[in-house]
C-alpha positions, 0 to 999 in steps of 0.5 A, a space after each residue: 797261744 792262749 785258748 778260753 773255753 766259753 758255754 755255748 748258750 743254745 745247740 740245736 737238736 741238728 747239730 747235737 745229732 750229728 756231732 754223735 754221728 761223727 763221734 761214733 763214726 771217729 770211734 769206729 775209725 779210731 778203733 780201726 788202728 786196733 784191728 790194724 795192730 792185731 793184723 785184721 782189716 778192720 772192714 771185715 771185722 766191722 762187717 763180721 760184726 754187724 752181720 752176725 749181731 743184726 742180719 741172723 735170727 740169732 744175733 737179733 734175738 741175742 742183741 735184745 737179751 743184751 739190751 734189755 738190762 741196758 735199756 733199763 740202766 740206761 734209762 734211769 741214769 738218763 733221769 738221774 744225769 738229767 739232774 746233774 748227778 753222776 751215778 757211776 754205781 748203776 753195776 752196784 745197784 744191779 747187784 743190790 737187786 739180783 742178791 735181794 731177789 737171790 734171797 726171796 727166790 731161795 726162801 719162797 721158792 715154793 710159791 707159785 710163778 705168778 705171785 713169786 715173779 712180781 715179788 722178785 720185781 718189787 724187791 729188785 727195785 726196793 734194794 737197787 733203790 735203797 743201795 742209791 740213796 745214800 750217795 743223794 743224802 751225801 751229796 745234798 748234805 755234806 757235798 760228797 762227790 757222787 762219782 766216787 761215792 756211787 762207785 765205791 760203793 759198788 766195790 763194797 756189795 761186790 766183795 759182800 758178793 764174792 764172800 757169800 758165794 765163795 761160802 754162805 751161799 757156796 752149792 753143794 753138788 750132790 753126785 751119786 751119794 757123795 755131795 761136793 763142796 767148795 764150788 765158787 757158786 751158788 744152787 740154781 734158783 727154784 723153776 717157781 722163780 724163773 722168768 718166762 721166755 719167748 720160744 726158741 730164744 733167749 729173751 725174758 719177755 716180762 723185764 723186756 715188757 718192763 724196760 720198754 714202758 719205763 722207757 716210755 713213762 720216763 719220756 713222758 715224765 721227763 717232758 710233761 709231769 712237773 716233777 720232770 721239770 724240776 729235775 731239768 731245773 736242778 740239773 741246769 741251774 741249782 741255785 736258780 732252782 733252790 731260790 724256786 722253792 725246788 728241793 735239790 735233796 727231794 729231787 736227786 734223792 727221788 731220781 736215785 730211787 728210779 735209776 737205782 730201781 731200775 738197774 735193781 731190775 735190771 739184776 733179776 732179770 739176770 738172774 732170773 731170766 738168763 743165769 739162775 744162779 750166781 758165779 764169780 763172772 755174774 756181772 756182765 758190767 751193763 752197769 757201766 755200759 750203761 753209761 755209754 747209751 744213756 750218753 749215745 742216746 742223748 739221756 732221751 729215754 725214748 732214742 734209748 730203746 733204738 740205741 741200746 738195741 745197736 749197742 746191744 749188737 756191737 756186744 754179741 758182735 764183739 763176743 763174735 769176733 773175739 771167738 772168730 778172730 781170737 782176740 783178747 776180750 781186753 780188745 773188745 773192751 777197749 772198744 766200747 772205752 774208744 766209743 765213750 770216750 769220742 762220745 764223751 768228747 762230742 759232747 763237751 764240743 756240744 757244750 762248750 766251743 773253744 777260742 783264743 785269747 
């Protein structure tokens, strides 16, 4: 029996609804075999999971730190993938931005909150921005493939990383009169350079305030700035969309500098906000999660807000039941890798319908 793959021409915002729907919900039963192997019942450790991210003060809290870089990332890969180019470097561009606000908040370190935090930002953005480029320009001139480029990248600042903070950037630890080297991480960022918290929590309110306007600017522009329109345009058609006059370069270039920016944000508020200083186990991989909302919420920046608070929770119920249950972190992560892929999945049936002959 032969199968033909055809594009399906229109999907309605029902169907495409609910094909996530019963993606996740396929994803959480698929998973559900996992649980079965380790020997738990997998409606306990869903509850677990849920309770303790969304039903406790803490687990609220906690899943809005999480979903603060989440938002941010997710937000400018929806921009970008809305323009056809698969930016799988967001975690190298986060990186891009906490190293540069590393830098700046070492060497100002004497400025006063105010003035040194909104610098922090700026810079954050300019170098999450400046490590997406280069992928857009190879792209657009020479047809690289954007998913190896963006992520091999990646690879490239993260041993730059591990290089500066197994030795330029390496703490001495001073202790009584002695001073200790070979720490594989860095001095605490100066208390100038700290974000501010909301009391009792976690959550750094000033990158919260961020991603939740970006996400808004960014539904706005999507649906009513012309700039929007071209990068829908670009992302549908290119060909139809140069014969336009609609520069595929100007456009996925500038889409780069957004979603890089942000993830670049998304970076100081790590650094600044949560870990003050860099280790080996900084990244927390919102990068590629990011990946996962942007395509759960449908590369709607505004469904964005809801759905990475949600993932956020899965991710403070997932460290909960890997503490409680003792599992591997591997599991958690083949978790959120089931979900992708269902989602992943779902929307290719959005896209295409399968017949024979």
């Amino acid at each position: 029996m032969r199968l033909r793959v055809i594009k399906r021409l229109e999907t309605s915002r029902k169907t495409v609804i609910l094909v996530r729907i019963l993606s996740v919900l396929a994803a959480l039963m698929t998973a559900s075999i996992v649980f079965l192997v380790y020997g738990l019942n997998p409606v306990d450790v869903y509850s677990s999971i849920f309770y303790n991210a969304f039903a406790t003060r803490i687990g609220v809290t906690e899943s809005i730190v999480r979903m603060i870089p989440l938002l941010l990332v997710s937000t400018g890969l929806a921009l970008v993938f809305r323009t056809g180019f698969w930016n799988i470097g967001a975690e190298g561009q986060l990186l891009a931005g906490a190293m540069a606000a590393y830098v700046v908040a070492v060497s100002l370190g004497s400025l006063p909150s105010a003035l040194l935090i909104p610098v922090l930002f700026f810079v954050g953005f300019a170098a999450g921005a400046a490590w997406g480029i280069p992928p857009a320009i190879l792209k657009a001139k020479l047809n690289v493939n954007e998913v190896i480029s963006t992520l091999m990248l990646y690879y490239v600042l993260y041993w730059v990383f591990q290089h500066l903070i197994h030795g330029p950037w390496e703490a001495k630890e001073k202790v009584g009169q002695l001073t200790y080297g070979g720490f594989a991480h860095t001095e605490v960022i100066p208390e100038a350079s700290h974000l501010p918290l909301i009391d009792g929590t976690r959550i750094h309110w000033p990158t919260l305030l961020i991603a939740v306007i970006t996400s808004i600017l960014a539904y706005v522009l999507l649906t009513r700035a012309p700039w929007g329109f071209e990068m829908r345009a670009v992302g549908s058609n290119p060909d139809a969309a140069a014969a336009a006059g609609m520069s595929y370069l100007r456009t996925v270039v500038l889409a780069m500098v957004v979603s890089g920016g942000l993830a670049g944000i998304a970076g100081v508020g790590e650094l600044c906000g949560i870990q003050k200083r860099f280790t080996p186990e900084f990244l927390s991989g919102y990068g590629f999660s990011g990946i996962i909302t942007a395509w759960l919420g449908g590369n709607n920046p505004l469904s964005l807000i809801v759905t990475n608070f949600l993932y956020g929770g899965l991710l403070v119920g997932g460290e909960y039941i890997m503490i409680t249950y003792r599992l591997p972190i591997g599991v958690v992560d083949l978790f959120n890798g089931i979900i992708l892929f269902f989602v992943l999945a779902g929307d290719f049936l959005v896209r295409y319908r399968v017949v024979k002959g």
